[in-house]
gemmi code that builds the backbone of each chain (N, CA, C; Angstrom):
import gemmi

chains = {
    "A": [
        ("UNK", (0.838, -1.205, 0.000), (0.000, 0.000, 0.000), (0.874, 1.256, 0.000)),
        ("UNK", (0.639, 1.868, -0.941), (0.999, 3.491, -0.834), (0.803, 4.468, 0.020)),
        ("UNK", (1.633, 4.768, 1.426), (0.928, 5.493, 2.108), (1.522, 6.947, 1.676)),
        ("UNK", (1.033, 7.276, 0.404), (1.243, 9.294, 0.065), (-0.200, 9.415, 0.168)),
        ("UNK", (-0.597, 10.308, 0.820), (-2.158, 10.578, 1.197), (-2.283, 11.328, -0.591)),
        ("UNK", (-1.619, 12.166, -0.597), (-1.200, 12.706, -2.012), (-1.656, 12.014, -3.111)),
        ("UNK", (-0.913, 11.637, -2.926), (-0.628, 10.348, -4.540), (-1.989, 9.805, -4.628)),
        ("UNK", (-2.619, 9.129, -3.317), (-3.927, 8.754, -3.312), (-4.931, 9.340, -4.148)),
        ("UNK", (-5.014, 10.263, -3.285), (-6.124, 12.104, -3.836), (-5.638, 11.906, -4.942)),
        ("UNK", (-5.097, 12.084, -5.649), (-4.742, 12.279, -6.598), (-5.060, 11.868, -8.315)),
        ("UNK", (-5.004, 10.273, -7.474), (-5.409, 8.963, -8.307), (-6.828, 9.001, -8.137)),
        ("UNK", (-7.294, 9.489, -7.195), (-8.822, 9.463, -6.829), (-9.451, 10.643, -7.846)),
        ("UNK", (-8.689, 11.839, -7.388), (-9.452, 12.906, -8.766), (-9.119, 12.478, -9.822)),
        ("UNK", (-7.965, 11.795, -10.659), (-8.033, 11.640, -11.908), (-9.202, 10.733, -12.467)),
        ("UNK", (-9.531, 9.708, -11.301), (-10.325, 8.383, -11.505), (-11.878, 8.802, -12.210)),
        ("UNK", (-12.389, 10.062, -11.114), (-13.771, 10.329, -11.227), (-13.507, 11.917, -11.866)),
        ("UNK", (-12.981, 12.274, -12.055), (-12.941, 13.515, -13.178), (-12.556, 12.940, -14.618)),
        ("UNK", (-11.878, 11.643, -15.012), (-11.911, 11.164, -15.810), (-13.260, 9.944, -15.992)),
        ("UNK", (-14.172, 10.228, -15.350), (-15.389, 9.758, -15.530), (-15.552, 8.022, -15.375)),
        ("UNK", (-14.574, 7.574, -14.415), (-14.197, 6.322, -14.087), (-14.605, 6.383, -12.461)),
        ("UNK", (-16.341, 6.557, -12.325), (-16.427, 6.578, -11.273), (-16.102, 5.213, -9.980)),
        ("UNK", (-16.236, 4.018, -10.690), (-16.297, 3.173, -10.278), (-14.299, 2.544, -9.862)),
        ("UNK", (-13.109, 3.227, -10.344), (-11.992, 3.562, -10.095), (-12.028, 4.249, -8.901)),
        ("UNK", (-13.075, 5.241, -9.037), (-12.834, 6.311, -8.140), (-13.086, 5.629, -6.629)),
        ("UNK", (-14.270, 4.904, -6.645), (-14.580, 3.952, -5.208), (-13.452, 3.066, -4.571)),
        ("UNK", (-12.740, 2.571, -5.033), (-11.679, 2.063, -5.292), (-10.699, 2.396, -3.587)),
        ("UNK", (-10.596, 3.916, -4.108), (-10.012, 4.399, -3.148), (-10.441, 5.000, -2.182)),
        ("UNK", (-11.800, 4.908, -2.090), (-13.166, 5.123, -0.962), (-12.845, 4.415, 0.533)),
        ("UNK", (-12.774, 4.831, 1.649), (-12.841, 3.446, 2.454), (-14.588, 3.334, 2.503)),
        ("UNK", (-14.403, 2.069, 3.263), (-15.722, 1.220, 3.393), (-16.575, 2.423, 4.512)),
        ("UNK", (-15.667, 3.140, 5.450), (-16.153, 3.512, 6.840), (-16.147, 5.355, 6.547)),
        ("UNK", (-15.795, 5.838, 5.172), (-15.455, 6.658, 4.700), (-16.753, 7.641, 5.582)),
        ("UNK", (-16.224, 8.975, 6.606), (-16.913, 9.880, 6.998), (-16.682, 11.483, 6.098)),
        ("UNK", (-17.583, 11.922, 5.085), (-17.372, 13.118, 4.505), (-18.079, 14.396, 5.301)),
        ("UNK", (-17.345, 14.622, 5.821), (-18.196, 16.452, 5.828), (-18.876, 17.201, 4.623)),
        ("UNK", (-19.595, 17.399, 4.417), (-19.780, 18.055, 2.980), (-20.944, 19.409, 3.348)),
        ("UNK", (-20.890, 20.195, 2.171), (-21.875, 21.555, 2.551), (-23.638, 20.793, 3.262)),
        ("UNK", (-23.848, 19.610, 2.854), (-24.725, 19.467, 3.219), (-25.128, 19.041, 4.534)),
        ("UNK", (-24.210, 18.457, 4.723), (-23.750, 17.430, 6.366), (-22.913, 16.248, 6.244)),
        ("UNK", (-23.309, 15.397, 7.366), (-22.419, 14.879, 7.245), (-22.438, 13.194, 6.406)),
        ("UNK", (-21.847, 12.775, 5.624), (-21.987, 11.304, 4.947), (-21.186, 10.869, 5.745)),
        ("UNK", (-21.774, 9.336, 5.225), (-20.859, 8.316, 6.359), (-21.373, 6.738, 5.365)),
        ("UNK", (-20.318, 5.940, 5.395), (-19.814, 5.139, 4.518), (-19.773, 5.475, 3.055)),
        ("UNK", (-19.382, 3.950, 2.757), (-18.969, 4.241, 1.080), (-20.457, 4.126, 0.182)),
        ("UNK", (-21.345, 3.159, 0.958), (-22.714, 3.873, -0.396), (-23.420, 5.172, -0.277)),
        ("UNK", (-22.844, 5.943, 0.899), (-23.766, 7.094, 1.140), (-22.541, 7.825, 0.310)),
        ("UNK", (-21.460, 7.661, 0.214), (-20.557, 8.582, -0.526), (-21.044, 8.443, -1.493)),
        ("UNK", (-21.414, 7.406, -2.347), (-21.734, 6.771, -3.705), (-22.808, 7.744, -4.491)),
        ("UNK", (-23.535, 7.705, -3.499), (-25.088, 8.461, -3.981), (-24.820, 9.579, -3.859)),
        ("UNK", (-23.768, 10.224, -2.792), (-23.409, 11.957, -2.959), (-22.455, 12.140, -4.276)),
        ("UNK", (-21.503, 11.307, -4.794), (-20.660, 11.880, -5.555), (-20.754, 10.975, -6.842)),
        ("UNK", (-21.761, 9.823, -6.843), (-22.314, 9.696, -8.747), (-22.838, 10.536, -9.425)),
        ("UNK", (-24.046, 11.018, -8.762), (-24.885, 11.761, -9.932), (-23.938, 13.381, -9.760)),
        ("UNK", (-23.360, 13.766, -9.144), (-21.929, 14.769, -9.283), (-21.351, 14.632, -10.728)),
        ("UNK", (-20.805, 13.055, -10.491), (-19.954, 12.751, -12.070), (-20.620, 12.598, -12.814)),
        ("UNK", (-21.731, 12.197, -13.096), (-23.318, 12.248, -13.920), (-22.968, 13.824, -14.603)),
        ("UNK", (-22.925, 15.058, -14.100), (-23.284, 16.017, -14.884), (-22.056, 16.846, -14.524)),
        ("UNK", (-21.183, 16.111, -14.647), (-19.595, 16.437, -14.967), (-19.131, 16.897, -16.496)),
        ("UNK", (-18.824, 17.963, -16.964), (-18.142, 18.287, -18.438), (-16.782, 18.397, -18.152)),
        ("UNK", (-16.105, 18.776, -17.586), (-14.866, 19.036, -17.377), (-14.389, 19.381, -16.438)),
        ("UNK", (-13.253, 19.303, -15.928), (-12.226, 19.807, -14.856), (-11.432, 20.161, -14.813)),
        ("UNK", (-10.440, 20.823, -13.563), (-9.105, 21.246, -14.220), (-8.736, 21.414, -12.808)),
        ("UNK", (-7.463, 20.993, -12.182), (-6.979, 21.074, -11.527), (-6.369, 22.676, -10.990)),
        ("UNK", (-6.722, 22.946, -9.723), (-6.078, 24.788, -9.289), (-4.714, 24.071, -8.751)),
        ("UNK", (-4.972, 23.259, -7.275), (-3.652, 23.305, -6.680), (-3.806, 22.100, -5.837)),
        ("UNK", (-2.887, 21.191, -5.441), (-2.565, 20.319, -4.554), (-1.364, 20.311, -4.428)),
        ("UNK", (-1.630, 19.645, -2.909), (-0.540, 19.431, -1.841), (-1.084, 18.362, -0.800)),
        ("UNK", (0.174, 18.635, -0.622), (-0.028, 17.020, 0.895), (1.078, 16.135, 1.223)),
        ("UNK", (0.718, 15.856, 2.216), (1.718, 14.706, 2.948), (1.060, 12.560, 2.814)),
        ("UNK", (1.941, 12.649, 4.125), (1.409, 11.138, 4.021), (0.287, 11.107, 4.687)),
        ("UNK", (-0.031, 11.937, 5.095), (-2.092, 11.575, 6.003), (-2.894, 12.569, 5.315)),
        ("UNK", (-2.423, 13.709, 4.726), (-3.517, 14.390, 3.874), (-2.978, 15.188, 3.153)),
        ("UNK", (-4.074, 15.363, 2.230), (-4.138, 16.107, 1.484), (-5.098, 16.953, 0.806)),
        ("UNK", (-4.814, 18.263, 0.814), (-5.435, 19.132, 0.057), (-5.435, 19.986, -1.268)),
        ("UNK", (-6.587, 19.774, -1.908), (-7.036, 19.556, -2.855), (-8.319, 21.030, -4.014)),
        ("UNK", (-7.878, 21.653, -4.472), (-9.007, 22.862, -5.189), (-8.899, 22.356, -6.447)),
        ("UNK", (-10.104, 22.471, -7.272), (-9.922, 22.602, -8.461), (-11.331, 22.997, -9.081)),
        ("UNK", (-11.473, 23.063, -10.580), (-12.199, 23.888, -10.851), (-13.287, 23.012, -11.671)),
        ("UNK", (-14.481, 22.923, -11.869), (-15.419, 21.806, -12.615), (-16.146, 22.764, -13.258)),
        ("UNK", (-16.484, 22.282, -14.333), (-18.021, 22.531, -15.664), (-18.708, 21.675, -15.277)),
        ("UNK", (-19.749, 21.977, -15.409), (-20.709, 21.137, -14.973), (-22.046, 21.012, -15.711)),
        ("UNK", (-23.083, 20.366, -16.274), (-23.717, 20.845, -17.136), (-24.798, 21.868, -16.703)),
        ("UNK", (-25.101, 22.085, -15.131), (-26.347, 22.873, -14.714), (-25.120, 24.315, -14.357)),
        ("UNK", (-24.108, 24.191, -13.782), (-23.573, 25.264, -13.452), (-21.609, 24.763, -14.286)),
        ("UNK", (-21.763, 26.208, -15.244), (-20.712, 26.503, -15.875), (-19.179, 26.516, -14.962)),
        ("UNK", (-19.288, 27.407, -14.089), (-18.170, 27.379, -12.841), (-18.350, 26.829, -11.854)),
        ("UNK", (-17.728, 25.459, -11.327), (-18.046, 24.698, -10.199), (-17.138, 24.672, -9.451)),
        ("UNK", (-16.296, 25.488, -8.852), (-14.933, 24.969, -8.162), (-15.260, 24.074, -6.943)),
        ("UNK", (-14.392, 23.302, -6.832), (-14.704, 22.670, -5.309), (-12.890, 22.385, -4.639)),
        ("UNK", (-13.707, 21.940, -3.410), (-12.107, 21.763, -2.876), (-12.283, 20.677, -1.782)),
        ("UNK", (-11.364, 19.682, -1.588), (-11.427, 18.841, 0.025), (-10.336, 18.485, -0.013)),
        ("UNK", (-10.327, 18.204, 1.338), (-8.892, 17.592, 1.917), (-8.931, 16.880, 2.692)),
        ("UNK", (-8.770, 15.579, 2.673), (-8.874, 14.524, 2.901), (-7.718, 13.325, 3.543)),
        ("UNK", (-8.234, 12.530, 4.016), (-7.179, 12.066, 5.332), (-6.881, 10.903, 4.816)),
        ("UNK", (-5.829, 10.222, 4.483), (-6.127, 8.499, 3.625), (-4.775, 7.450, 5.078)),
        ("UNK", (-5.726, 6.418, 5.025), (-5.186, 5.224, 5.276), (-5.001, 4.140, 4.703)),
        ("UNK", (-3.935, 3.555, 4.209), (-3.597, 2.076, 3.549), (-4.236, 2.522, 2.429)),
        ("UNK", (-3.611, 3.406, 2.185), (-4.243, 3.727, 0.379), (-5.573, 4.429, 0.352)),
        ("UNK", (-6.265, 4.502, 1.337), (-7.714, 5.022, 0.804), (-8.508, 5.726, 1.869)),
        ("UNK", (-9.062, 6.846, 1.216), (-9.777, 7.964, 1.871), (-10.581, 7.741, 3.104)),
        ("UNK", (-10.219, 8.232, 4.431), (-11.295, 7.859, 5.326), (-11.811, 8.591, 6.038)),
        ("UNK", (-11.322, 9.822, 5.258), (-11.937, 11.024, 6.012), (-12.118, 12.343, 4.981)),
        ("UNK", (-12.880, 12.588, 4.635), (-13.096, 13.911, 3.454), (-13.834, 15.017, 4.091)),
        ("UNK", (-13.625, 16.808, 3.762), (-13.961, 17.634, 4.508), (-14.157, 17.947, 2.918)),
        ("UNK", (-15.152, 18.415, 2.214), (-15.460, 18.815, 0.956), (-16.735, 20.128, 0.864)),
        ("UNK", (-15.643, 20.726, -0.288), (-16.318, 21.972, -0.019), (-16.307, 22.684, -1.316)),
        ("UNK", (-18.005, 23.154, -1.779), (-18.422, 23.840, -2.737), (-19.190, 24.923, -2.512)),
        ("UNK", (-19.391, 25.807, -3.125), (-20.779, 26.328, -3.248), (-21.789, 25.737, -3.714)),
        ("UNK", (-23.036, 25.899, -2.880), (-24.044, 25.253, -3.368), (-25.167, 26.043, -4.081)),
        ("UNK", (-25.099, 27.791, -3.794), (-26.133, 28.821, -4.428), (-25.997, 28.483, -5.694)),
        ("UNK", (-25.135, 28.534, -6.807), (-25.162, 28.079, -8.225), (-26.050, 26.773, -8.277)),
        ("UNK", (-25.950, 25.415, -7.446), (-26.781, 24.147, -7.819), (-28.561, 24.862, -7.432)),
        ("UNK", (-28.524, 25.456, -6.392), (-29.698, 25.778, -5.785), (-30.094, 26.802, -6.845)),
        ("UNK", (-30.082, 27.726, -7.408), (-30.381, 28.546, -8.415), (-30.385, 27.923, -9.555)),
        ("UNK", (-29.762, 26.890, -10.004), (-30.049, 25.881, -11.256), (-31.745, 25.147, -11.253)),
        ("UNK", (-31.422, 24.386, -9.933), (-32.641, 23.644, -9.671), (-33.824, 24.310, -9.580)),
        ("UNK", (-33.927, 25.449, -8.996), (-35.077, 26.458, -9.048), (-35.610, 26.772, -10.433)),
        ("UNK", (-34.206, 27.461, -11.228), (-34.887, 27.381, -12.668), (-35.910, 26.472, -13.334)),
        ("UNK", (-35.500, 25.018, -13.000), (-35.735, 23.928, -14.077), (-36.915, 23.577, -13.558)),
        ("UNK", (-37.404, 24.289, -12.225), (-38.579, 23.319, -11.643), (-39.897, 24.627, -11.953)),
    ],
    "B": [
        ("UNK", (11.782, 41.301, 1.979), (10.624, 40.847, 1.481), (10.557, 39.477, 1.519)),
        ("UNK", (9.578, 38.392, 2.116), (10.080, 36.947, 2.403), (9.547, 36.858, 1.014)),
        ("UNK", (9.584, 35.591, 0.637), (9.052, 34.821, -0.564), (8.209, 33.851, -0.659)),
        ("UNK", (7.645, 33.595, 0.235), (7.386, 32.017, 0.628), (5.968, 32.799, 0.827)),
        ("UNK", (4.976, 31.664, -0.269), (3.680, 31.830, -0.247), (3.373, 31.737, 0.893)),
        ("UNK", (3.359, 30.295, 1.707), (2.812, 30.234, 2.892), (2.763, 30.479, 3.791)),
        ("UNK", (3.991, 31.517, 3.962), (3.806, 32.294, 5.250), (3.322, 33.299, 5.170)),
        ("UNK", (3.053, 34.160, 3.827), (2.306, 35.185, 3.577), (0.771, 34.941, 3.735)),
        ("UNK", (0.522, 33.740, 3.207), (-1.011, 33.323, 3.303), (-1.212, 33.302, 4.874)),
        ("UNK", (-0.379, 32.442, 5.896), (-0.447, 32.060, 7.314), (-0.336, 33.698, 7.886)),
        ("UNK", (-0.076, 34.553, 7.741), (0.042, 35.615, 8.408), (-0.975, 36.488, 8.041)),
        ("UNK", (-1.413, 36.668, 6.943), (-2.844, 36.850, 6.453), (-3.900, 36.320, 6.728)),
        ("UNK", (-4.169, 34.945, 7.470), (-4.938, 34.631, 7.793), (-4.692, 34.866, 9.271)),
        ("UNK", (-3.652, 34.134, 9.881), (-3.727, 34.900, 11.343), (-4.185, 36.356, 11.750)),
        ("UNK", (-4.176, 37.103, 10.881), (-4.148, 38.506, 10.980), (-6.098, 38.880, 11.151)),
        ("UNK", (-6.509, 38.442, 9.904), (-7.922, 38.378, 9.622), (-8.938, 37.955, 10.733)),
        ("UNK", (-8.135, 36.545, 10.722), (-9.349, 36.012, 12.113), (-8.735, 36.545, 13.753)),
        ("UNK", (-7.732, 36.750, 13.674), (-7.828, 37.723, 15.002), (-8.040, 39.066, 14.757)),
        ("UNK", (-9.211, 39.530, 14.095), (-9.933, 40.339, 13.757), (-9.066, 41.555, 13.675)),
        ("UNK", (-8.024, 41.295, 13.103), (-7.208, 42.627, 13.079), (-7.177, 42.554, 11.635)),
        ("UNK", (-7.958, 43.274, 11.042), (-8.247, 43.604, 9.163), (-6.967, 44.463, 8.794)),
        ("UNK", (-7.203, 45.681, 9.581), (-6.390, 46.448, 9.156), (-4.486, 45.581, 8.551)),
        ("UNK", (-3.994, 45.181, 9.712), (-3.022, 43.976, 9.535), (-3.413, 42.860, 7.924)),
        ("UNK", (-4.591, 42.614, 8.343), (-4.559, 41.324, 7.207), (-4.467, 42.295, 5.823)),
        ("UNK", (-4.950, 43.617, 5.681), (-5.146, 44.644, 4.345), (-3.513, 44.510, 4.183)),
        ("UNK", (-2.860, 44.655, 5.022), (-1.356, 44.779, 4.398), (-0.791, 43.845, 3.800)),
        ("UNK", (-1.300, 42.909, 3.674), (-0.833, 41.383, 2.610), (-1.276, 41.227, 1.880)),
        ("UNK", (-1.989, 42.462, 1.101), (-2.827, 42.357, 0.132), (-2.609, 43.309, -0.994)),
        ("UNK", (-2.399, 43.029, -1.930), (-1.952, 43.889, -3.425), (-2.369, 44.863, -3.222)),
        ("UNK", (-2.360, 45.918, -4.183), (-3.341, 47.120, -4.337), (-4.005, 46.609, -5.685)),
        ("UNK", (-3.399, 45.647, -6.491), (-4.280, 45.369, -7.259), (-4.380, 43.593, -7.986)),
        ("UNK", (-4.646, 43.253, -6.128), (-5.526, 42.193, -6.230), (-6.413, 41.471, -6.790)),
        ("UNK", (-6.545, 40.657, -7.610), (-7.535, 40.094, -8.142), (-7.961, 39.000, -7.538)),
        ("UNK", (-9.839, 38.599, -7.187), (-9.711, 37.647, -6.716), (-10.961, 36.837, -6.816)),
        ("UNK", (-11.120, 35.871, -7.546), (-11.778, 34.969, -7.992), (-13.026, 34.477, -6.506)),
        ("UNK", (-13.928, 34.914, -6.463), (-15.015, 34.410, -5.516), (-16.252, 33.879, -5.726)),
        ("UNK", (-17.158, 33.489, -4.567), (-18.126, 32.425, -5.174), (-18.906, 33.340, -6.355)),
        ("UNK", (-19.450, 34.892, -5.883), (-20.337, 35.519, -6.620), (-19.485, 36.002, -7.466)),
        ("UNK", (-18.251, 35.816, -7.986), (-17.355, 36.616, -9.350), (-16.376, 37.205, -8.842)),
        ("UNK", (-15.469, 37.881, -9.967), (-14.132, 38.381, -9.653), (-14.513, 40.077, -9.147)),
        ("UNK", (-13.474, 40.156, -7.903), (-13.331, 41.351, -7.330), (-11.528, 41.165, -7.543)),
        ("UNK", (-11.611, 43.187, -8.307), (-10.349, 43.464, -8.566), (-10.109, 44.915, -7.615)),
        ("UNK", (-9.131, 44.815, -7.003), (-7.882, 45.965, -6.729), (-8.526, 45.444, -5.035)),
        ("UNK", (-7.560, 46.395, -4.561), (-7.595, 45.892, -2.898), (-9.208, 46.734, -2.315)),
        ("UNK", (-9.203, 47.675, -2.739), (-10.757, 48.813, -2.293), (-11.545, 47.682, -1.987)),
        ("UNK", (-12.183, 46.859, -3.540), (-13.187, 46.297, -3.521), (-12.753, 44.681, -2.538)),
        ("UNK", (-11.955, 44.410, -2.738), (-11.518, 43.367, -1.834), (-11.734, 43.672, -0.241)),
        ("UNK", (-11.370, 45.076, 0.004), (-12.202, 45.091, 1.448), (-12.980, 45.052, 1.351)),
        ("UNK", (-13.825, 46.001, 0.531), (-15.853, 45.498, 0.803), (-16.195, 43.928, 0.449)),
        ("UNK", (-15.295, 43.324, 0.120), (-15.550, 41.684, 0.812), (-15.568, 41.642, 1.706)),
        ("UNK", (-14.456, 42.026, 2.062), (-13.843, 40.899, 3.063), (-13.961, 41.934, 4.044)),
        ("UNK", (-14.174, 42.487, 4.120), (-14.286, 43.229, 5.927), (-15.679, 43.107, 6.276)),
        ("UNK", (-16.925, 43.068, 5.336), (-17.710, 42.554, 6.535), (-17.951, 41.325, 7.165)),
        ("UNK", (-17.260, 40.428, 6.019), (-16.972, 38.883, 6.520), (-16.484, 39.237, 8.112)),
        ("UNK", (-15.357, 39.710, 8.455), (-14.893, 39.641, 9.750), (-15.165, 40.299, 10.619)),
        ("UNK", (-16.608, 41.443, 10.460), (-17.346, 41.678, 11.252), (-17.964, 40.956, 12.187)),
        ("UNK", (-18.336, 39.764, 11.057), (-19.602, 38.689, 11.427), (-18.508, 37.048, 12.010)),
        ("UNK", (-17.536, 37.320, 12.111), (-16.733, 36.063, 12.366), (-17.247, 35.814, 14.046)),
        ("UNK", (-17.120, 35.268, 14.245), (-16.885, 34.677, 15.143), (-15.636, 33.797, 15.995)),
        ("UNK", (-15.448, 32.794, 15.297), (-14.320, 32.000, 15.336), (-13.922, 31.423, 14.016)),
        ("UNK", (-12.244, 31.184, 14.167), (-12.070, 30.395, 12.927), (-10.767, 29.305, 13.190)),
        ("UNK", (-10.507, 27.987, 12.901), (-9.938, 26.942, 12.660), (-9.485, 26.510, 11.681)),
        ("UNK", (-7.690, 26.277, 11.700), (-7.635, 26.159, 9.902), (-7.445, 24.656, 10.297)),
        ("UNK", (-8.258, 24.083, 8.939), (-7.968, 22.634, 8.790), (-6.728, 22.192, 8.116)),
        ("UNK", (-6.296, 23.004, 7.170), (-5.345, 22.255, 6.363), (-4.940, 23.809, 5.599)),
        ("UNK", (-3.059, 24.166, 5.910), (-2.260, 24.752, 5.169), (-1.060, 24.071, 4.322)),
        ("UNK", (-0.913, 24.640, 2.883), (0.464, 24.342, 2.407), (0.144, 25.149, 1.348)),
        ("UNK", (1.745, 25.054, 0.878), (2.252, 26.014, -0.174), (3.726, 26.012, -0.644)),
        ("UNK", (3.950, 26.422, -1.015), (5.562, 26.891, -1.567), (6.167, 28.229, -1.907)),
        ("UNK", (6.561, 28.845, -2.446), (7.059, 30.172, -2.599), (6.245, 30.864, -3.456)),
        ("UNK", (5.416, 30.414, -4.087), (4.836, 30.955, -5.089), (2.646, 31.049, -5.071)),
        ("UNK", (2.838, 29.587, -4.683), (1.043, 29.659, -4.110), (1.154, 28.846, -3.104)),
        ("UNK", (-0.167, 29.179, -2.239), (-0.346, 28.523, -1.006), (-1.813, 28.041, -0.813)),
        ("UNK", (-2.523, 27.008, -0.484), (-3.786, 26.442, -0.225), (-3.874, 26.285, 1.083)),
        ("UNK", (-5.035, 26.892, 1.115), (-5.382, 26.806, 3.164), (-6.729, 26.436, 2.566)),
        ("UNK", (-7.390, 26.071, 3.487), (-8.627, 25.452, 3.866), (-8.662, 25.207, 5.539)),
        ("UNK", (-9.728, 26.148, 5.586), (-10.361, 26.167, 7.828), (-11.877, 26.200, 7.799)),
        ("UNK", (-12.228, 26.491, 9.193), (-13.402, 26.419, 9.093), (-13.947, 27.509, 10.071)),
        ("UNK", (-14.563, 28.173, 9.715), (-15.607, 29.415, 10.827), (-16.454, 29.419, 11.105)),
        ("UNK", (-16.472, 30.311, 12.874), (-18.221, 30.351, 12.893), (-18.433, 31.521, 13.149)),
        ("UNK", (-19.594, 32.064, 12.052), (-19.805, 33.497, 12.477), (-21.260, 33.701, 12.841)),
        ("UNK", (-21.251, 34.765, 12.516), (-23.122, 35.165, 13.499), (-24.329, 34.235, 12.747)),
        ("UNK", (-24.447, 34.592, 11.803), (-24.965, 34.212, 11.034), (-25.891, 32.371, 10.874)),
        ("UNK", (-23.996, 31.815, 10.701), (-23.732, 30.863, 9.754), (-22.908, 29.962, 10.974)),
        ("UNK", (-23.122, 28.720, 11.794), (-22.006, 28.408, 13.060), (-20.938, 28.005, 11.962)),
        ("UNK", (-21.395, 26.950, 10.835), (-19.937, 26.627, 10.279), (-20.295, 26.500, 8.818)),
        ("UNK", (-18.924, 27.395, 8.894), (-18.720, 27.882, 7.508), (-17.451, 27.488, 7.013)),
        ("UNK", (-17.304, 26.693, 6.578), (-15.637, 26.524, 6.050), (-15.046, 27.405, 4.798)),
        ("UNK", (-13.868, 27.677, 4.530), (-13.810, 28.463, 3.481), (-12.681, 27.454, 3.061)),
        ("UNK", (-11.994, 27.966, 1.252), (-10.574, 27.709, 1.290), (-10.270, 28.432, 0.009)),
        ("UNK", (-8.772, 29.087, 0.284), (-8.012, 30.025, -0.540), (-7.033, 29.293, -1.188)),
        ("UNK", (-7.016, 29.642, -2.137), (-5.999, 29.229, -3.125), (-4.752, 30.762, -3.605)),
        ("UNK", (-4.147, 30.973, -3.269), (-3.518, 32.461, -3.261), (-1.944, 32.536, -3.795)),
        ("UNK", (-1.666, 33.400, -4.716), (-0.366, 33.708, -5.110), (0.170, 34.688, -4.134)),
        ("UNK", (0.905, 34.703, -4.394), (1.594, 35.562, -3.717), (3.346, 36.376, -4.572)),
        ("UNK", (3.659, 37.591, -4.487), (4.670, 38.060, -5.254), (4.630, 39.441, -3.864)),
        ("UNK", (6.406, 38.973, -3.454), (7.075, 39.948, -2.809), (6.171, 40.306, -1.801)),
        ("UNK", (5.683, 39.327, -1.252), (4.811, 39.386, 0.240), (3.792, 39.485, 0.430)),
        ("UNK", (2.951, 39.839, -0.801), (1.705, 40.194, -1.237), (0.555, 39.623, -1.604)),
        ("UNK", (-0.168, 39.003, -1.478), (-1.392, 38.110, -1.763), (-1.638, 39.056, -3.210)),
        ("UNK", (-1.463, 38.931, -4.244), (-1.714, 39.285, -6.084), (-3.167, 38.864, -6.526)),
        ("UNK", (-3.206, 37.196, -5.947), (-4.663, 36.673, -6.907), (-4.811, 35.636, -5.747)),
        ("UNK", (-6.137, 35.496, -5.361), (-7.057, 34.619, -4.429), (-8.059, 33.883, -5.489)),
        ("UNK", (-8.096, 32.023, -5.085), (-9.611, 32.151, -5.840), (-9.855, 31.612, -4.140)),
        ("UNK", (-11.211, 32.146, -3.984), (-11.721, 32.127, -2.871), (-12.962, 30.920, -2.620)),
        ("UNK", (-13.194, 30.372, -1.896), (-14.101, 29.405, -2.164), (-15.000, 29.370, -0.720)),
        ("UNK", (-16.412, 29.172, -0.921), (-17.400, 28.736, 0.241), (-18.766, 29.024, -0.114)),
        ("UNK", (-19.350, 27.877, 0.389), (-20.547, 27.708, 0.671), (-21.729, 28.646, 0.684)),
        ("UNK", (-22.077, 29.846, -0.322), (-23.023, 30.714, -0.098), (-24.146, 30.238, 0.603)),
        ("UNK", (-24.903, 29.131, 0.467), (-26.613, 28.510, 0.598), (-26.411, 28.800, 2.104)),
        ("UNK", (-26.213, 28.783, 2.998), (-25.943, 28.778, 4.879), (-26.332, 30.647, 4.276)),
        ("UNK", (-25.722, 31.410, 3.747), (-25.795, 32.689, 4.368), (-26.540, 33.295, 3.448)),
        ("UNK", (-27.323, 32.832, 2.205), (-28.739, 33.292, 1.857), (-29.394, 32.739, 2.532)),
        ("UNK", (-29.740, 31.569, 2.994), (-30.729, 31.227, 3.821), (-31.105, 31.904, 5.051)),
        ("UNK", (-29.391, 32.284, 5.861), (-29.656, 32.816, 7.237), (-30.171, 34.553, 6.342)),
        ("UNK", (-30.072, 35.056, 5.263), (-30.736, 36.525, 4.955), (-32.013, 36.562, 4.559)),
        ("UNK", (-32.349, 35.176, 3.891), (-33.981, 35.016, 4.114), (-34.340, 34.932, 5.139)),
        ("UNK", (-34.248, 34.580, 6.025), (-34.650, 33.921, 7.173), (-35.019, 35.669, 8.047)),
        ("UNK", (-33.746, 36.013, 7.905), (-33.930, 37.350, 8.616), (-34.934, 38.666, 7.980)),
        ("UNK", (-35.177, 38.477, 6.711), (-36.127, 39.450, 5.935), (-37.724, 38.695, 5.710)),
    ],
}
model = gemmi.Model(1)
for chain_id, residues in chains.items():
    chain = gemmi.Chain(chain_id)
    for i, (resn, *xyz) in enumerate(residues, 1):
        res = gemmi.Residue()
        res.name, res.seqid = resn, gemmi.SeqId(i, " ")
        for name, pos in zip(("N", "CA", "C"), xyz):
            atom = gemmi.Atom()
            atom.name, atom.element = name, gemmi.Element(name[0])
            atom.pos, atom.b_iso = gemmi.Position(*pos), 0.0
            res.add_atom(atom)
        chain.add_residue(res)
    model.add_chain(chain)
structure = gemmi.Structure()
structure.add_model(model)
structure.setup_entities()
């Protein structure tokens, strides 16, 4: 096992920004706790259902900046998205034996919430 | 003049959340650019009418995760202000000759339209 928390993240954003969501789980733990704007997730199918339909209406990405050590790493970068044009997001995340077991993830959510209003 | 993004970012942020603005304004360009959730604010003027009433309304703040190198630095913490108990933010920031140049700024608007509906 690779312990670069880095390298992890890393392999993890290329996995599911390259639309290989199922790569991306990979490096999920099973016990995986996310903070996210909404609250809090906890395991890997509640991650599943927060961050598929995410890659669902994924156009593109682009990396701002990373860094990190061997227990974490942090992570910005910038997403298209098909409901909202500018999506940046950012987390930083804690990995053991290769894989994420702790994520603090963070977007704006007024752009999704002003999308969804439109369409309804 | 140091060089090192991250201590410019770390002293800028120390400065801010111990509510000393005036201090944190001095790590800041005069012509700042800086990428935020609602769009780009340019030169330092308009960068205070960000950011100073943000630290009106602070409360407390906790950084989760700093790094950087001489050139950019990524922080990501978390705050609680009047408003909003937790608000996490995270900066992505250049820096040239001590100076914070370009921020993209990142957080969660939906917590602090809600808490302005709520209040109107």
């Amino acid at each position: 096992m690779d312990s670069s928390a880095l390298k992890t993240a890393l392999a993890y954003h290329d996995a599911w920004t390259g639309k290989d969501f199922e790569r991306a789980m990979t490096y999920i733990a099973d016990d995986i706790v996310c903070d996210a704007p909404a609250g809090r997730i906890e395991g890997a199918a509640a991650y599943r259902a927060f961050m598929g339909p995410f890659v669902e209406i994924l156009v593109h990405a682009e990396m701002i900046a990373a860094y990190g050590d061997d227990e974490t790493a942090l992570l910005m970068y910038d997403t298209e998205t098909i409901p909202v044009k500018r999506a940046p997001g950012a987390e930083c995340v804690t990995v053991k034996n290769g894989k994420i077991t702790y994520s603090r993830f963070l977007f704006d959510r007024a752009p999704f919430d002003a999308a969804r209003r439109a369409a309804t």
